[in-house]
C-alpha positions as CSV (number, residue, x, y, z in Angstrom):
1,X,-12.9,-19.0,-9.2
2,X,-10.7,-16.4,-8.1
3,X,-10.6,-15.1,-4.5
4,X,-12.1,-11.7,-4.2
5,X,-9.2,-8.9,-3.7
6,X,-11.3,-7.0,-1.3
7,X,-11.2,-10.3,1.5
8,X,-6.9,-10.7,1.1
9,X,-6.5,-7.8,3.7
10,X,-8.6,-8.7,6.1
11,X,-7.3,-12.3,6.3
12,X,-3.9,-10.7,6.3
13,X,-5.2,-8.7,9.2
14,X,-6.3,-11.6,11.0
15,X,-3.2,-13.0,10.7
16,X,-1.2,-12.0,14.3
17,X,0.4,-12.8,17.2
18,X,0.0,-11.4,20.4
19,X,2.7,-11.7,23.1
20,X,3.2,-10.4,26.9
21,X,5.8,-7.9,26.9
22,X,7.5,-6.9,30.1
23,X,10.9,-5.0,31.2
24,X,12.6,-2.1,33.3
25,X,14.6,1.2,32.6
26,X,18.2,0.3,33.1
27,X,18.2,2.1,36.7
28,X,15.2,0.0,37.7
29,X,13.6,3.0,38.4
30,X,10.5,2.2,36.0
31,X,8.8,-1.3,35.1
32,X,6.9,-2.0,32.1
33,X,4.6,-4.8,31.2
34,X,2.0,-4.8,27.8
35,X,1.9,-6.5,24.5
36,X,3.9,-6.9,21.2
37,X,1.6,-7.9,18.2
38,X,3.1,-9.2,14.6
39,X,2.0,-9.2,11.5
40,X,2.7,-11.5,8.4
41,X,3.4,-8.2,6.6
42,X,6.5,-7.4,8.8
43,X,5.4,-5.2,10.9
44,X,3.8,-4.9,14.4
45,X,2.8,-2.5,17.3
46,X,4.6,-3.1,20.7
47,X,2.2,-1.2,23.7
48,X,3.6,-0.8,27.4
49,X,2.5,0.6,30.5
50,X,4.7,2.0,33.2
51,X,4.5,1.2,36.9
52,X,4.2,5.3,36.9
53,X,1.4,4.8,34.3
54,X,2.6,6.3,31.5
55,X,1.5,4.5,28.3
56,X,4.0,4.1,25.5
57,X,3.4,2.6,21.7
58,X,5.9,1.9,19.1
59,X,5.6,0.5,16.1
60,X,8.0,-1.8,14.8
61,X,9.0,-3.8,11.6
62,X,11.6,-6.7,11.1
63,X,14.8,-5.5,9.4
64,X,15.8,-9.4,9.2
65,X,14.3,-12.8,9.8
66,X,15.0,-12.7,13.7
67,X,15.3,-9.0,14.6
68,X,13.5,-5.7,14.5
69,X,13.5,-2.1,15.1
70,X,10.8,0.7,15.9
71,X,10.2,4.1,18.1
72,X,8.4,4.4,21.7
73,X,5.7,7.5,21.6
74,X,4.7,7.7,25.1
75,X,2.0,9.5,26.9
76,X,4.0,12.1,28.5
77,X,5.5,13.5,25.5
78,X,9.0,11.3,25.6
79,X,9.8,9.4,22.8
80,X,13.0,6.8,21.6
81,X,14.0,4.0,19.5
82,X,14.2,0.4,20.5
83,X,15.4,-2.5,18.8
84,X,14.8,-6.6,19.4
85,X,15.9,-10.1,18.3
86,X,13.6,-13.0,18.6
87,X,13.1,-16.7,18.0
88,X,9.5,-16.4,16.5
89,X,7.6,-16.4,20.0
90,X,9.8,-15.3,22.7
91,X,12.7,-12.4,22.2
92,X,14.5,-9.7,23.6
93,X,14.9,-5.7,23.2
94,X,16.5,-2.9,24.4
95,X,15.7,0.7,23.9
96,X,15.5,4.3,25.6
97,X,12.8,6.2,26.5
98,X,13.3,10.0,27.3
99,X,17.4,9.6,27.3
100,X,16.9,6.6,29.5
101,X,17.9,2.6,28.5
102,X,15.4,0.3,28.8
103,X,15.3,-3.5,28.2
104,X,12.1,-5.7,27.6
105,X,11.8,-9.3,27.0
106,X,8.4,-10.8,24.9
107,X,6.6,-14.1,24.7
């Protein structure tokens, strides 16, 4: 029997994980903390939250096994690239946001 077409992406899309994301602009004048989620497919969605509340999301996909690149669109109009390596459940990033460096770790 063959397995309906119509069910593969929604146990694709089931297929995630979630981790804890937290970091700091390089001045420490800003922390961060939110979630990176990964897909099977490659790609993923990282989400962050400012200690001045702005709310940034970027969506990333892995250029190699172990690392990763995407862009930060943030609430307050400021957007930048940010790149990461990782182990499968724990990692680290850098990026800027708005001209600014940033670094984050995950998992």
């Amino acid at each position: 029997m063959a397995f309906p077409r119509l069910l593969l992406p929604l146990l694709l899309s089931a297929c995630s994980l979630t981790l804890p994301v937290v970091g700091q602009l390089a001045d420490g004048s800003e922390t961060f903390t939110g979630t990176a989620t990964g897909g099977l497919d490659g790609a993923g969605v990282l989400s962050i939250t400012s200690s001045g509340g702005r709310t940034c999301t970027g969506s990333f996909v892995y250029v190699t096994e172990r690392t990763g690149e995407g862009t930060f669109q943030c609430s307050d109009g400021q957007s930048g690239p940010f790149s990461f390596v990782t182990t499968g459940t724990r990692g680290t990033g850098t990026g800027t946001i708005g001209g600014k460096t940033m670094t984050f770790t995950f998992g």
